[in-house]
matplotlib code that plots the C-alpha trace (Angstrom):
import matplotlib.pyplot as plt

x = [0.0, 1.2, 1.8, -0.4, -3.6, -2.6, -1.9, -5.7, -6.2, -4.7, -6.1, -9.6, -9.2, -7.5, -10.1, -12.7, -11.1, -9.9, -13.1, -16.1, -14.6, -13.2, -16.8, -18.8, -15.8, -16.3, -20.0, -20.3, -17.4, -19.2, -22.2, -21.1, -18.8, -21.9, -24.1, -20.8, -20.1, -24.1, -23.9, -21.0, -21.7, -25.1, -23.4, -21.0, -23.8, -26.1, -23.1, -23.0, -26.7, -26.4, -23.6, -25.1, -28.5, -27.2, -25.4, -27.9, -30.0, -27.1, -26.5, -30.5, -30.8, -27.8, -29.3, -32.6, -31.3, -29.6, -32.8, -34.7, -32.6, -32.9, -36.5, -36.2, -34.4, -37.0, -40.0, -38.5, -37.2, -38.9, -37.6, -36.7, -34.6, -32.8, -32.2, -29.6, -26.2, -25.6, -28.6, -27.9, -24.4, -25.6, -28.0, -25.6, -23.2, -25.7, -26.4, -22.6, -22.6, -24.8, -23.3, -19.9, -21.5, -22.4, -20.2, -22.3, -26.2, -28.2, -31.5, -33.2, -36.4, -38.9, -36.9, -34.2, -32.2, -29.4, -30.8, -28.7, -25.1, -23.2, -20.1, -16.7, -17.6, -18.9, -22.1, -24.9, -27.4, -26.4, -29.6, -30.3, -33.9, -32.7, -31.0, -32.5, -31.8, -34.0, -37.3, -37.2, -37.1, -39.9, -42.0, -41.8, -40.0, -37.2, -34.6, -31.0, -29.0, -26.5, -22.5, -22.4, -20.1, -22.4, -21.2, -18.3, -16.9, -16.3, -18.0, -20.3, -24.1, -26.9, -29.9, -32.8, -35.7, -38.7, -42.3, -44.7, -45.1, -47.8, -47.7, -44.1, -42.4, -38.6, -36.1, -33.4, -30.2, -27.3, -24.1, -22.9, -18.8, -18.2, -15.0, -17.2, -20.1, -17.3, -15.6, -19.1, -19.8, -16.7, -17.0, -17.9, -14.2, -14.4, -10.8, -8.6, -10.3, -13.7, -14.9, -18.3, -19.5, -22.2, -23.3, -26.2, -29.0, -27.0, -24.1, -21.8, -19.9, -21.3, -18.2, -15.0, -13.6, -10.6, -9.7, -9.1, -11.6, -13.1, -15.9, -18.1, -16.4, -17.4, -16.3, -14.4, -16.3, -19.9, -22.7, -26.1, -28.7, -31.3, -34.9, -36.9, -36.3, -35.7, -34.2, -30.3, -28.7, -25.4, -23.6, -20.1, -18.4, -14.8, -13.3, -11.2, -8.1, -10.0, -10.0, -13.5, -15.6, -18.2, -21.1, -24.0, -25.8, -28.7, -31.3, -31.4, -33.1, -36.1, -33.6, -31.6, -28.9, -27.0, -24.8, -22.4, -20.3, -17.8, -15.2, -12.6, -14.6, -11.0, -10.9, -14.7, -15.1, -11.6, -13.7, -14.6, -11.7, -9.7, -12.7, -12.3, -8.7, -9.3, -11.6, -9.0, -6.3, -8.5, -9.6, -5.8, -5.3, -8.4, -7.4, -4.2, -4.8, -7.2, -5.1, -2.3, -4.3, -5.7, -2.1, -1.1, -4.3, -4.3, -1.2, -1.2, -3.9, -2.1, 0.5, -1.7, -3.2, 0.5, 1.7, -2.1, -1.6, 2.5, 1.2, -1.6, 0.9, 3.6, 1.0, -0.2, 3.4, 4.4, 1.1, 2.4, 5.1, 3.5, 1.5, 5.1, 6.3, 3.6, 3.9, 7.6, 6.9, 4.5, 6.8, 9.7, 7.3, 6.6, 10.4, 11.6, 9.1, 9.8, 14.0, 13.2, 11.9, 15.3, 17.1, 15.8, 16.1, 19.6, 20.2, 18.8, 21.2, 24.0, 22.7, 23.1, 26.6, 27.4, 26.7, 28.2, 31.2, 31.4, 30.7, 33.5, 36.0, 35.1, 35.1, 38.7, 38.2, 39.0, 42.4, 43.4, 44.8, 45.6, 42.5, 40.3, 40.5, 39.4, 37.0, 35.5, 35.8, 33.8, 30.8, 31.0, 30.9, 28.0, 26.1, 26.8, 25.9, 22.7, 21.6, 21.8, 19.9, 17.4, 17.2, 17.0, 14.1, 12.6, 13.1, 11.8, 8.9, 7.6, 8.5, 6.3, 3.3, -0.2, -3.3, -4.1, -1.6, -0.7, -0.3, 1.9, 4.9, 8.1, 11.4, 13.2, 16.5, 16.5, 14.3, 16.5, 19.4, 17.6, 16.0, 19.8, 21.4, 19.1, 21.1, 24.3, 26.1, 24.5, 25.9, 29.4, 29.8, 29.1, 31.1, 28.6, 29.4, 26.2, 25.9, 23.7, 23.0, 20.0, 19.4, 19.1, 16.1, 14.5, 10.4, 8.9, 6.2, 2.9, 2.7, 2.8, 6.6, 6.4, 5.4, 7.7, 10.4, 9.3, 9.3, 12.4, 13.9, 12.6, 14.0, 17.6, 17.6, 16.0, 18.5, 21.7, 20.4, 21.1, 24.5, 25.7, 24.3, 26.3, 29.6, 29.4, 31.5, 32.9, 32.3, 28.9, 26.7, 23.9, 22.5, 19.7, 18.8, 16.5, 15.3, 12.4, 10.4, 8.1, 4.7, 5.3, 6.5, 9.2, 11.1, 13.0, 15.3, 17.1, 19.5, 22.2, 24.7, 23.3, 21.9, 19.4, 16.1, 15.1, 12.2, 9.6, 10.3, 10.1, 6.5, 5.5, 7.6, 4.7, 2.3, 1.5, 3.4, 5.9, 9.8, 12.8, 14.7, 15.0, 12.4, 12.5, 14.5, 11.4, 7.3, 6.9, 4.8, 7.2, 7.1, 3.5, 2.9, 5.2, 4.0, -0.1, 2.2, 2.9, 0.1, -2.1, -0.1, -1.1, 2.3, 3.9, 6.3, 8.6, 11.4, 14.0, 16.5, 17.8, 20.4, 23.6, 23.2, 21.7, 17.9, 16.4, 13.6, 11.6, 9.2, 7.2, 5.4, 3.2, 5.6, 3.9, 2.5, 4.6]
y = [0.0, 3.6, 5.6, 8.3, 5.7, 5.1, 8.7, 9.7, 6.7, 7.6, 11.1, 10.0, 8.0, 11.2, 13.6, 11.4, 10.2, 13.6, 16.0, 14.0, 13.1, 17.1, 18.3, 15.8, 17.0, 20.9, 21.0, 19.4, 21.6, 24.6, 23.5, 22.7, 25.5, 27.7, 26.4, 25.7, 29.8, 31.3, 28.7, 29.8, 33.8, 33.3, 31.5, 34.7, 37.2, 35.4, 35.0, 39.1, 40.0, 37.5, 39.4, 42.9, 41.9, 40.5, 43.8, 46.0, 44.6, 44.4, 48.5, 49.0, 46.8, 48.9, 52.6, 51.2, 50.2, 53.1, 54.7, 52.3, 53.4, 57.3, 56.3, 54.5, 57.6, 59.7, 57.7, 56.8, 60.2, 63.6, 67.0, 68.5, 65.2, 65.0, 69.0, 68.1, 68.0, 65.2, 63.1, 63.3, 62.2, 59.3, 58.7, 58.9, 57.0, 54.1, 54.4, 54.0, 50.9, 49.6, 50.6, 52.3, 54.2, 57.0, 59.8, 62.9, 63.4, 66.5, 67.6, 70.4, 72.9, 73.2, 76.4, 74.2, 75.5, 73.3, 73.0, 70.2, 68.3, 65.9, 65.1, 66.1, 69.6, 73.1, 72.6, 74.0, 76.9, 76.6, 77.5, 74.4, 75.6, 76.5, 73.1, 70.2, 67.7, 69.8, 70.6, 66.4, 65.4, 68.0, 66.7, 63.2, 62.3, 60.6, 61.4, 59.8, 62.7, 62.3, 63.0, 67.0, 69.7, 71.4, 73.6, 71.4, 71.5, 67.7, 65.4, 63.2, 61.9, 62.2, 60.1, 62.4, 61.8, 63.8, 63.9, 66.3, 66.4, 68.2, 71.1, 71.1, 69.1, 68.3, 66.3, 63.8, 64.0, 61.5, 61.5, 58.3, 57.5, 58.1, 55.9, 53.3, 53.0, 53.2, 50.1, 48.3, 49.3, 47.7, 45.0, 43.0, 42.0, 40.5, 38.9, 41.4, 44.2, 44.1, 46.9, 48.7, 52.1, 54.4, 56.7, 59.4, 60.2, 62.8, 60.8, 61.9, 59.1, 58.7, 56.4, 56.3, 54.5, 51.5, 53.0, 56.2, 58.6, 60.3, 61.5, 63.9, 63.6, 62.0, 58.4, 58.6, 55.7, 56.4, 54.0, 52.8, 53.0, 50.4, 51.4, 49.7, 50.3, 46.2, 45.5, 44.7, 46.0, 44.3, 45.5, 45.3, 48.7, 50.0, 52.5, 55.1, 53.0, 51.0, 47.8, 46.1, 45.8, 43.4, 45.9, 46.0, 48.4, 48.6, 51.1, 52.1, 54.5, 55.1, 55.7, 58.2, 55.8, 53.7, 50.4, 50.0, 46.5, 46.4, 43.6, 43.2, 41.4, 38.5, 38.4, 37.7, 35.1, 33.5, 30.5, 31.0, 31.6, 28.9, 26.5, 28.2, 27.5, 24.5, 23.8, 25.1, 23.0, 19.5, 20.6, 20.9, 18.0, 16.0, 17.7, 16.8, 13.2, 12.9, 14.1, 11.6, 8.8, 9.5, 9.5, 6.5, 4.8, 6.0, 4.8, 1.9, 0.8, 2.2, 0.0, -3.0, -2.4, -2.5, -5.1, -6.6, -6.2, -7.3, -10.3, -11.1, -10.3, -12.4, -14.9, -14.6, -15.3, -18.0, -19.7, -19.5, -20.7, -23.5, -24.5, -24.9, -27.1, -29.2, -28.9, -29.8, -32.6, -34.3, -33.7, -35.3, -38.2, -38.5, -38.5, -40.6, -43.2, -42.2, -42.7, -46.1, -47.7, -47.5, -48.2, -51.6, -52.2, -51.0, -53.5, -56.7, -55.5, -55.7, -58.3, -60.3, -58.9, -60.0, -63.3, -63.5, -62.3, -64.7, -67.6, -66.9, -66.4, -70.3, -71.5, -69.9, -67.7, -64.8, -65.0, -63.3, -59.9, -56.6, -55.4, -58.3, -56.7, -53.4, -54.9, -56.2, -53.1, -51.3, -54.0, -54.0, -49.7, -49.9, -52.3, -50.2, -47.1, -48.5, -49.5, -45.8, -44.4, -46.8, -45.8, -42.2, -42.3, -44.5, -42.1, -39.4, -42.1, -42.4, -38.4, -37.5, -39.9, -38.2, -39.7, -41.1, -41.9, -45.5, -46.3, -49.1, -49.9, -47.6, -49.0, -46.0, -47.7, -48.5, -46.1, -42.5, -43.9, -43.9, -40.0, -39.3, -40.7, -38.2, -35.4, -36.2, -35.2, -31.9, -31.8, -33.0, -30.3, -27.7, -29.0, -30.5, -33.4, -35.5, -37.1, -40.3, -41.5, -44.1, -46.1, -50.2, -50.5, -47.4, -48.4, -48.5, -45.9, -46.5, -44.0, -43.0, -43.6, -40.9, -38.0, -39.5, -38.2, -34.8, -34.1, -35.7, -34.0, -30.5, -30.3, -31.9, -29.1, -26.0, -26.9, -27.0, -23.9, -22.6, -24.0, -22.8, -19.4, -19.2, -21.5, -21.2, -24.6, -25.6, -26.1, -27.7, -30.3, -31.9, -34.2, -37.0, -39.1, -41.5, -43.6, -44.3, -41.9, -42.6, -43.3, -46.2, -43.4, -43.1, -39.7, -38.2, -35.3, -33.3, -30.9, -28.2, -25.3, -22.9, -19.4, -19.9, -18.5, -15.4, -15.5, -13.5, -15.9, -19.0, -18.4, -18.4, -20.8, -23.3, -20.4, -21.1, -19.3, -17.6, -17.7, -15.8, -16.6, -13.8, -13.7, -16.4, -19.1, -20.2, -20.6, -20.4, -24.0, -26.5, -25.8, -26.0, -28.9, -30.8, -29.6, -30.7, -34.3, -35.0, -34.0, -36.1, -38.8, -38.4, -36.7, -33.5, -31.0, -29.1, -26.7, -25.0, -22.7, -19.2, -17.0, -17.9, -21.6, -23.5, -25.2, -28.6, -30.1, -32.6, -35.1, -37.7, -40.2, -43.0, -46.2, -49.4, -52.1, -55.0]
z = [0.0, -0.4, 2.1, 1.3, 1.5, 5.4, 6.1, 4.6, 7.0, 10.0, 9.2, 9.3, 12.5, 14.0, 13.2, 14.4, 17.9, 18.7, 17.5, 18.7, 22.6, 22.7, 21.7, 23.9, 26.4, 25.9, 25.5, 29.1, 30.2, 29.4, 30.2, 34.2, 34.0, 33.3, 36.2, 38.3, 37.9, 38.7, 41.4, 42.7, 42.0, 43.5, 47.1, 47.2, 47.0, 49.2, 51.4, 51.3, 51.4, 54.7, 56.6, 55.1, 56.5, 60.0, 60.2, 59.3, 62.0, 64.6, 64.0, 64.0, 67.2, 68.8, 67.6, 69.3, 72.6, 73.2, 72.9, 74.8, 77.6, 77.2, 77.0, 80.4, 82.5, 81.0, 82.1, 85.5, 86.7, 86.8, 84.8, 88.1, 89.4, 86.1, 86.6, 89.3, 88.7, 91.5, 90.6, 86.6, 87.3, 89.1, 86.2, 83.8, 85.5, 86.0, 81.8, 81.2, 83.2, 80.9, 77.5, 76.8, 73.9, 75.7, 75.5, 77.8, 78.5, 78.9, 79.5, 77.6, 78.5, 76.2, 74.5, 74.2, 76.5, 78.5, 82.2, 82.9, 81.4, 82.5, 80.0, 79.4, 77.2, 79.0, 77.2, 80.2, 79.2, 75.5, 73.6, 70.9, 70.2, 66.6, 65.6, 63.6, 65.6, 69.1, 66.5, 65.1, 68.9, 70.1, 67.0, 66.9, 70.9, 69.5, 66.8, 66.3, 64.0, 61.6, 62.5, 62.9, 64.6, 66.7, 69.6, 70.5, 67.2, 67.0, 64.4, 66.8, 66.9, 69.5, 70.4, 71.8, 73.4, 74.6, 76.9, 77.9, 81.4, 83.3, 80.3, 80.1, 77.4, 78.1, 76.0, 77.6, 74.7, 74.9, 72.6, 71.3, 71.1, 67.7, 68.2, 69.7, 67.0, 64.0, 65.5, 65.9, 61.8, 61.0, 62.8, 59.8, 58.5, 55.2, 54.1, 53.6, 51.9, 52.9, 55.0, 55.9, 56.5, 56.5, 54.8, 55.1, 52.5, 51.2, 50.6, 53.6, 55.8, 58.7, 60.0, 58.7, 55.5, 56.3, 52.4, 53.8, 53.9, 57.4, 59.2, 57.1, 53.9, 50.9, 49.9, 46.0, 45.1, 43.7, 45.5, 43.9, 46.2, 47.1, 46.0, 48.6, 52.2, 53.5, 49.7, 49.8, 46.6, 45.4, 42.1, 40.7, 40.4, 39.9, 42.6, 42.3, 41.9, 39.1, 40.9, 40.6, 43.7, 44.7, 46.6, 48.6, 50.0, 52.2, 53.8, 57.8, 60.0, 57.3, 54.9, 56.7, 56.9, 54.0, 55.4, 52.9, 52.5, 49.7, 49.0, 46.1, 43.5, 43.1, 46.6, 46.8, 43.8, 45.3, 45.3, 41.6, 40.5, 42.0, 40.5, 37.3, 37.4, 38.3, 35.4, 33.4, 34.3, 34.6, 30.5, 29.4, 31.1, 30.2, 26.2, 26.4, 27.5, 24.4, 21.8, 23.3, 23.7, 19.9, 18.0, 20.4, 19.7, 15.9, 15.6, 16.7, 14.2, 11.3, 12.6, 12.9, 9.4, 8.4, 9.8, 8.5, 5.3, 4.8, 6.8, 3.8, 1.1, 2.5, 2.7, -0.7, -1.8, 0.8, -0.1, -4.0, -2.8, -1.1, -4.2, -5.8, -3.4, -3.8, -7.2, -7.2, -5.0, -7.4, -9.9, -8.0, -7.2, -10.8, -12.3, -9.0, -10.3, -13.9, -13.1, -11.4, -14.1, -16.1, -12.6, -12.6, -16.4, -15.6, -12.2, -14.5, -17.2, -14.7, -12.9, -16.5, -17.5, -14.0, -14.2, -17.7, -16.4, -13.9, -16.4, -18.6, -15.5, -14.4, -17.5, -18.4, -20.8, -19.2, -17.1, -13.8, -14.7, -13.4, -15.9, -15.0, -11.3, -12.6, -14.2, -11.2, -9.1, -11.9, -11.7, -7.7, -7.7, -10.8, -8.5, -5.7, -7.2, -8.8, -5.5, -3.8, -6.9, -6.3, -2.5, -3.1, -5.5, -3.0, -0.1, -3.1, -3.6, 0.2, 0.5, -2.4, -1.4, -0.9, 0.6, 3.7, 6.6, 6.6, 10.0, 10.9, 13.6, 13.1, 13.9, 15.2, 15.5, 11.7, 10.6, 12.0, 10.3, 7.3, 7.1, 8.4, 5.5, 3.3, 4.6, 5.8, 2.4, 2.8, 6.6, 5.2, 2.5, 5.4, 7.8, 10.4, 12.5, 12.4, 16.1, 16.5, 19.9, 19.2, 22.2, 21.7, 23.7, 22.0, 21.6, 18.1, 17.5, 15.6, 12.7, 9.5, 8.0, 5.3, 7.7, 10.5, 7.7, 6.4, 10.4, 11.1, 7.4, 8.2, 11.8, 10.7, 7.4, 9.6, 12.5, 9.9, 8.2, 11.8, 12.8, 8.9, 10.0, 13.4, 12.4, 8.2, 6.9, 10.1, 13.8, 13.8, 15.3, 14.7, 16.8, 17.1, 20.4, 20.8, 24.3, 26.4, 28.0, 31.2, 30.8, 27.5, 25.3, 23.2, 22.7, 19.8, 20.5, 17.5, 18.9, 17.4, 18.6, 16.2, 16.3, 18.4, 19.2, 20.7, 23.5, 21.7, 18.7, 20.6, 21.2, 17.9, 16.5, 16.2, 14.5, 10.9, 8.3, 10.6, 9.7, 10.7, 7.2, 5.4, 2.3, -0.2, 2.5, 4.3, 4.3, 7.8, 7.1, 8.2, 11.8, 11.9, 9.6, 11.9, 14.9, 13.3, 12.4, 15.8, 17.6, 15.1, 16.1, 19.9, 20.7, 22.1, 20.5, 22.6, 21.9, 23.9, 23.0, 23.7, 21.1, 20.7, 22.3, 20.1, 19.9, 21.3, 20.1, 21.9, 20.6, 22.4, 20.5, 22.4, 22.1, 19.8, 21.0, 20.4]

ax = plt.figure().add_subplot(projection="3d")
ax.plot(x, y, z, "-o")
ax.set_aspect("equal")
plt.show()
């Protein structure tokens, strides 16, 4: 095959292993990643409104309190008690006792003049009957300001209270530790750059910023307002600096009041992020392993259909091959049988002259000579070589038969001798010493002669093709054993000191159409054939053998009744 038809191949297996696992693989990525992400956003906002709403009611629940307990002096003591120095002190000291927020209290006419203090500023007979903060008590009997200056010149709050009393209406006024309430706002620590603070409805801090900015000023950052009053509003803005900001606001004091929470928005998503990443890194890795897995995968079937297709063509030829040799067999049947027809025409002849020649020698005719002795060599090697013709195209013959098995009792002692005889000029010429170690008591096996020899004749040639490999036309050994095995069988073993056999060879030595002789040496049949021989013959084939030390084969054949 070309190599382009296996690279459109491989192509096409590529595309399709990589493209339809990476788009089953990103359309569930993005799909998770999508509801992994609004999960995630939605946990961190809710996680904000939660700590924004638990704050805004822990600031409302202080603002109210303090109240409640300017409420309580002025429904438990009368204007004139609280107009005493001593006996305010005492109040006030009891109302520290029960919260540290208060700074100073006072108590106020209905002109709004200062009958009474009790703090660290010089504060008595100041006329308030003009601020904000003294008409929004006397209206509606309790008011908490915003941070202002006032007389003292400080930024600070109040909480005021007020009740009419036998036609007289007096107002009870506390101030609340700025110091004290700005810690309590910021009490909500988010990482490291959360923070809260307040602001009032015109946009002016009511506690200070941890970014910087103070008491009364204006944050840089703009704020979106909530539009309902129990609503929490959460946004993403830039600041000043340009970093983005996750915020939320909310409403307090009747929307007087606006609790801000901001956080960095990376610090915020952290959790978000690091699963993004983490999505990330899990998709090049999950990408990554797909690609790999494809080529290697890919691959290896190209390598397969490689492999695939020299195996069919080199079985195409080695069954041509094949055909020949069955071919050439036939044919060497048919000229052995052809050549022994003239052989025995040719042994009568001699047989004849022979006899002739022995007639005239008694009857004197012919007398002793130095040629006469010639002579007689000449008919002795004719006879001689007449009757090894005649043995090869019978061992031809028998080699050559087709049909059925004829089964009969094997003489091994006889009968190894013989197949070795049919190769032991080919051993001579190349210099290998043919060993034969046939045991006397060696049992006769019950088989078919003729396929007892194309085993026998195939493991002497392949192991000699070996030793000529490893020792070329001298230094070899072939050599055949024969003895009794346990169990009434006989066993055959053909050994060499040739190449040898490598172990992922050995394994498939026995496999059908496997050689390791180079093209045109070997069909990969004999092996297998053999191996088929034996086993039909209720035997085992074994081999052992590693490179460089030569191979052993072992056969054990049931031993023949006698």
């Amino acid at each position: 095959m070309k190599p382009s038809y296996y690279k459109s191949i491989q192509n096409k297996i590529l595309i399709s292993m990589i493209l339809v696992p990476v788009v089953s693989f990103a359309l569930s990525l993005l799909l998770g990643s999508y509801y992994l992400t609004n999960s995630l956003q939605r946990s961190t906002i809710a996680s904000l409104q939660r700590i924004v709403s638990d704050h805004r009611h822990m600031i409302e629940s202080f603002l109210t309190e303090r109240a409640h307990d300017l409420q309580f002096i002025l429904n438990t003591y009368s204007y004139d008690d609280l107009s005493q120095a001593d006996h305010l002190g005492r109040v006030f000291k009891n109302l520290q006792e029960q919260s540290g927020a208060f700074v100073d209290l006072g108590v106020f006419d209905q002109d709004g003049n200062h009958v009474a203090y009790n703090g660290p500023y010089e504060l008595k007979w100041k006329n308030y009957g003009s601020e904000k903060w003294f008409q929004r008590a006397m209206g509606d009997g309790i008011y908490i300001s915003d941070i202002f200056l006032g007389y003292r010149q400080v930024p600070h709050f109040i909480i005021a209270v007020s009740k009419s009393d036998g036609g007289r209406r007096w107002t009870v006024r506390a101030t609340i530790d700025t110091q004290f309430f700005t810690q309590l706002v910021e009490r909500v620590r988010i990482g490291k750059t959360g923070e809260a603070y307040l602001l009032n409805s015109d946009g002016v801090l009511q506690t200070r910023q941890r970014s910087g900015r103070d008491l009364m000023e204006n944050p840089l950052d703009q704020v979106e307002y909530p539009g309902d009053l129990d609503n929490i509003h959460t946004y993403l803005a830039k600041d000043i600096t340009g970093e983005d900001f996750l915020y939320a606001t909310t409403w307090l004091k009747d929307k007087e009041w606006l609790l801000v929470v901001r956080q960095e928005k990376a610090e915020s998503l952290r959790s978000l992020m690091a699963a993004t990443y983490g999505i990330i890194l899990i998709s090049i890795i999950a990408l990554s392993a797909i690609v790999v897995v494809a080529f290697y995968i890919t691959g290896r079937i190209i390598q397969r259909m490689k492999e695939m297709d020299t195996e069919k063509e080199s079985l195409n030829q080695q069954l041509i091959r094949a055909q020949r040799l069955a071919e050439l067999g036939e044919m060497a049947a048919g000229f052995a049988h052809e050549i022994n027809n003239p052989l025995q025409i040719i042994r009568s002849e001699q047989a004849l002259i022979e006899m002739n020649f022995q007639d005239l020698k008694e009857s004197g005719a012919l007398e002793p000579s130095e040629a006469l002795t010639e002579l007689d060599d000449s008919m002795e090697q004719i006879k001689l070589q007449i009757d090894r013709c005649a043995g090869i195209t019978q061992a031809i013959l028998k080699f050559g038969r087709q049909g059925e098995p004829r089964m009969q009792n094997v003489d091994l002692t006889v009968f190894i001798p013989q197949v070795t005889d049919m190769v032991a000029k080919k051993a001579s010429v190349n210099g290998i010493e043919i060993i034969q170690e046939i045991a006397e008591d060696t049992p006769p096996v019950h088989g078919d002669p003729g396929q007892l020899q194309q085993v026998l004749l195939n493991l002497f040639n392949n192991a000699m093709d070996a030793v000529i490999h490893r020792h070329g036309a001298s230094g070899g050994q072939l050599a055949i054993r024969t003895s009794a095995a346990e169990g009434r069988h006989t066993r055959i073993v053909v050994g060499d000191n040739g190449c040898g056999i490598d172990a992922d060879n050995i394994k498939k030595i026995f496999s059908p159409f496997f050689t390791t002789k180079p093209p045109g040496k070997g069909t990969g049949l004999g092996l297998s054939v053999c191996y088929g021989i034996i086993n039909t013959m209720g035997g085992t084939m074994e081999v052992e053998s590693s490179p460089g030390s030569g191979s052993t084969f072992t056969i054990l054949l049931p031993s023949a009744s006698i």
